[in-house]
SERO-4910 file (N, C-alpha, C, O; in steps of 0.05 Angstrom, whole numbers):
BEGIN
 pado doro    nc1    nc2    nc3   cac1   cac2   cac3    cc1    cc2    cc3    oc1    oc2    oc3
  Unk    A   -393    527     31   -399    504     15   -400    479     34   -386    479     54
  Unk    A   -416    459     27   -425    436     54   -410    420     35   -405    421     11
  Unk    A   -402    401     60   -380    372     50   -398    355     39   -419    351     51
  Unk    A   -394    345     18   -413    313     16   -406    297     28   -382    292     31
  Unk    A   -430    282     41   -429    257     52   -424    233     37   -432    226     15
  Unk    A   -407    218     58   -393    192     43   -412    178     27   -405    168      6
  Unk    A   -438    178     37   -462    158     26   -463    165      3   -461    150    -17
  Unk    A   -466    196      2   -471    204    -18   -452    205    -50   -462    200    -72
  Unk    A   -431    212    -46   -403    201    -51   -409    169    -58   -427    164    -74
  Unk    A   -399    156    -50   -418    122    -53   -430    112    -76   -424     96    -94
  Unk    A   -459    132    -69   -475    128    -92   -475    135   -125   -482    123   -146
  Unk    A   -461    167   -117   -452    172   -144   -438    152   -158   -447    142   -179
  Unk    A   -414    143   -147   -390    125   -156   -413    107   -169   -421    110   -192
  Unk    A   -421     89   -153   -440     57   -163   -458     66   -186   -463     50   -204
  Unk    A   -470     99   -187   -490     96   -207   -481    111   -234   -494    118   -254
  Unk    A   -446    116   -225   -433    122   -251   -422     93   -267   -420     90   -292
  Unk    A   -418     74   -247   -414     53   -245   -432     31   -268   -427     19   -289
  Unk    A   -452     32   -253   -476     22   -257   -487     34   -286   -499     17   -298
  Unk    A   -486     57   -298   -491     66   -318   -477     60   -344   -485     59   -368
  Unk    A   -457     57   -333   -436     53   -357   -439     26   -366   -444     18   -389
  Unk    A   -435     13   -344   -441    -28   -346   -468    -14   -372   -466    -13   -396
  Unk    A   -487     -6   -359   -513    -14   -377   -511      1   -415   -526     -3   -434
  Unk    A   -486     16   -413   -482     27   -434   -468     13   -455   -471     16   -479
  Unk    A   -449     -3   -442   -433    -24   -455   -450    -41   -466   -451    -46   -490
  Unk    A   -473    -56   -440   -478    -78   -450   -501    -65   -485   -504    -71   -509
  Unk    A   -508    -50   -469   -527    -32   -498   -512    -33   -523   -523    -41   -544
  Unk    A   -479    -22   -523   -469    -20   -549   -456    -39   -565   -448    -42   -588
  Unk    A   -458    -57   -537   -438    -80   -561   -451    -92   -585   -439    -96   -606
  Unk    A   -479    -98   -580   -490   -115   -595   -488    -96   -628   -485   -108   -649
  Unk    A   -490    -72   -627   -486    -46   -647   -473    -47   -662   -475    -44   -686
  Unk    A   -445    -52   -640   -416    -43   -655   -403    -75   -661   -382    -77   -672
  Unk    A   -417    -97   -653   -419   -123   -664   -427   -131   -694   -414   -142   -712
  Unk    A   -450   -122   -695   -462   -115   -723   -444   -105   -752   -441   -113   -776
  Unk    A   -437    -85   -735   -416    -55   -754   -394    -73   -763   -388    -79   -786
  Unk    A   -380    -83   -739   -351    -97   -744   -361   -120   -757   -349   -124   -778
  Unk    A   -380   -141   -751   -381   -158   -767   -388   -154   -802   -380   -168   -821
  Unk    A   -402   -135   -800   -409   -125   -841   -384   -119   -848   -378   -125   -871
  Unk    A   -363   -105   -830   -333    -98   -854   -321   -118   -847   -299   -107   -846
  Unk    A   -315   -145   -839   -303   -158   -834   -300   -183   -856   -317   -192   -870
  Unk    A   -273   -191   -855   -279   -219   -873   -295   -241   -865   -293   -253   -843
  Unk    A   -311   -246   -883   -325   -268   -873   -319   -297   -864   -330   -310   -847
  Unk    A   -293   -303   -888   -282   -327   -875   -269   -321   -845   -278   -333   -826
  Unk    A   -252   -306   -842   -244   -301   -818   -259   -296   -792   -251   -299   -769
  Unk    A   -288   -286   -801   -300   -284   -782   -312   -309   -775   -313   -315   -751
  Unk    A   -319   -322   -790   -329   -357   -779   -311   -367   -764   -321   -378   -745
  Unk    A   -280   -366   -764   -271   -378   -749   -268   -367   -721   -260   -383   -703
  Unk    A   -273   -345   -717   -269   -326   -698   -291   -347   -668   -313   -357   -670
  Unk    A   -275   -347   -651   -292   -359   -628   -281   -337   -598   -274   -345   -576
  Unk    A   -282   -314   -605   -284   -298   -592   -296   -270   -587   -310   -264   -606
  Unk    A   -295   -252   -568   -317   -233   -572   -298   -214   -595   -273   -213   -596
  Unk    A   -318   -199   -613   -300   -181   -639   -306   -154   -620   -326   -143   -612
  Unk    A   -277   -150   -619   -278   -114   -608   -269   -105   -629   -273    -81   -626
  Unk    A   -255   -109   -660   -251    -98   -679   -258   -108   -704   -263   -132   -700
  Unk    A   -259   -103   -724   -258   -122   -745   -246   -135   -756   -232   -120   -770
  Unk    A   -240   -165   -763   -230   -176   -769   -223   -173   -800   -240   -175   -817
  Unk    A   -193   -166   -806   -189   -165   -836   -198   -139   -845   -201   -120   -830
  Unk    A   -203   -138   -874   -232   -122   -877   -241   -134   -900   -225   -149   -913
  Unk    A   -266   -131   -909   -282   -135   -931   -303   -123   -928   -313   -122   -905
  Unk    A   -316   -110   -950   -341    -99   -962   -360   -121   -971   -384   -117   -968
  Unk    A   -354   -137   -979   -372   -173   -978   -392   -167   -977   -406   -158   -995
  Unk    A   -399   -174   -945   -420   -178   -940   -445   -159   -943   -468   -164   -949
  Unk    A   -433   -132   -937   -440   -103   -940   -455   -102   -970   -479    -96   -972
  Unk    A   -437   -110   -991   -439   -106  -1023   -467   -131  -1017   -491   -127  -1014
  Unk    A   -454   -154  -1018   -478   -178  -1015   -517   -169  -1017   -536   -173  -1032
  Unk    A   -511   -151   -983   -533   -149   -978   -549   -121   -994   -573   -120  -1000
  Unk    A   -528   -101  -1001   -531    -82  -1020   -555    -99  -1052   -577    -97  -1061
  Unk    A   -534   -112  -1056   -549   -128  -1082   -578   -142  -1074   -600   -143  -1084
  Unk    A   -567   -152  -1052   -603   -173  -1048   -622   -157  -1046   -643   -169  -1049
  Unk    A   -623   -131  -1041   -643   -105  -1030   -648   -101  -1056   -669    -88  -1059
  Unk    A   -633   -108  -1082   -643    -90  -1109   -657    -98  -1125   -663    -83  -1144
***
């Protein structure tokens, strides 16, 4: 069996690296969305930070937009 070369080694790392960065930046906007529909809405207005979970919970906005569709 042949050793891998460091370069090679290297590259993997950065474009495991490099992949993931682009996967994140892909999902947040997703799972931004998700958390913001179960979230309270008052609480989320005040929110001046990034939401990695949902704030509170509420069906609100969820129900809201349920009804405007009907």
């Amino acid at each position: 069996m042949r050793k891998v070369h460091w370069s090679r080694r290297l590259f993997n790392y950065l474009n495991v690296l490099a992949l993931a960065g682009i996967a994140l930046v892909t999902l947040y906007p997703f799972l931004y969305v998700v958390f913001a529909s179960i979230s309270d809405p008052v609480e989320l207005m005040g929110n001046s930070s990034l939401l990695w979970k949902p704030i509170g919970f509420s069906l609100a906005v969820t129900i809201h937009g349920v009804e405007k569709t009907d």
